[in-house]
C-alpha positions in Angstrom: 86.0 66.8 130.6 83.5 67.1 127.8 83.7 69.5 125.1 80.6 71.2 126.5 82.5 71.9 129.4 85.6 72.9 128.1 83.9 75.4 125.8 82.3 77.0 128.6 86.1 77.2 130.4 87.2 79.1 128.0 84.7 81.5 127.2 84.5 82.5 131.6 88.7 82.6 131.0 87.8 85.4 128.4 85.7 87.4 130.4 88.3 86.9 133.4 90.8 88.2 130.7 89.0 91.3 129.6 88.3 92.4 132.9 91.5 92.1 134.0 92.4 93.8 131.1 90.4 96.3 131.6 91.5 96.9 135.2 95.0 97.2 134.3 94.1 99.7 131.2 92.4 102.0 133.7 95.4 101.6 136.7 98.1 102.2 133.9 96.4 105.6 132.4 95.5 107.1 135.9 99.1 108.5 135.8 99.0 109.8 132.2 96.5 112.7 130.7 95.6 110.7 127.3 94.3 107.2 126.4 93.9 105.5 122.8 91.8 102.9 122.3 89.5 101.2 119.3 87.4 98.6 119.2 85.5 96.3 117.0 82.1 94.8 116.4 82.0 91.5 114.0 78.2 91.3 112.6 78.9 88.4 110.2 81.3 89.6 108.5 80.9 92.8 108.3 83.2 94.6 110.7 82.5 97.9 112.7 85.0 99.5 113.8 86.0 102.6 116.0 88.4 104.1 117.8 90.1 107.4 118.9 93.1 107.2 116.7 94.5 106.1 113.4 97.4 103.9 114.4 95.0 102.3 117.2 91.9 102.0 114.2 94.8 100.7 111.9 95.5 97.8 114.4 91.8 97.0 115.1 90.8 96.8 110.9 94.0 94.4 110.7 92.9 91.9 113.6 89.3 92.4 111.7 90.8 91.2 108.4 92.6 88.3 110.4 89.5 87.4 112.0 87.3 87.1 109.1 89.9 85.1 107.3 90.4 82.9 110.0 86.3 81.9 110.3 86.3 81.5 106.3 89.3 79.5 106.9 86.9 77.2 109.4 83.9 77.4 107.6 85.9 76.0 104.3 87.9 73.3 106.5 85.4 70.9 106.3 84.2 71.3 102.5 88.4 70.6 101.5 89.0 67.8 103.8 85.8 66.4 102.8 86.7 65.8 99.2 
């Protein structure tokens, strides 16, 4: 299996996984009257983010943070192991 390939594996297996997430999101709050939720938009790195509650906002900005250090940390990889 080429890396092509496997690439391509994983990015169907996160659709798969968001749908199915989504599906169990919506069966799960059919029984309740309120949902949270928050989401994010990475434009570089600059993060957008929005949601319908603090603590749910709160949790999105950390991933954000996490996110953007973990591309720096992959953009960087290659100019430390270089040296």
């Amino acid at each position: 299996m080429s890396i092509a390939n496997l690439g391509f594996l994983l990015i169907i297996f996160g659709f798969a996984l968001a749908f199915v997430a989504m599906i169990m999101l919506l069966v799960r709050s059919r029984g309740s009257g309120s949902t949270r939720g928050a989401g994010l938009i990475l434009i570089g790195p600059i993060p957008i983010v929005f949601g319908t509650d603090r603590q749910s906002v709160k949790l999105v900005m950390i991933l954000a943070i996490v996110l953007i250090l973990l591309a720096l940390a992959f953009i960087l990889l290659p100019y430390l192991l270089g040296r």
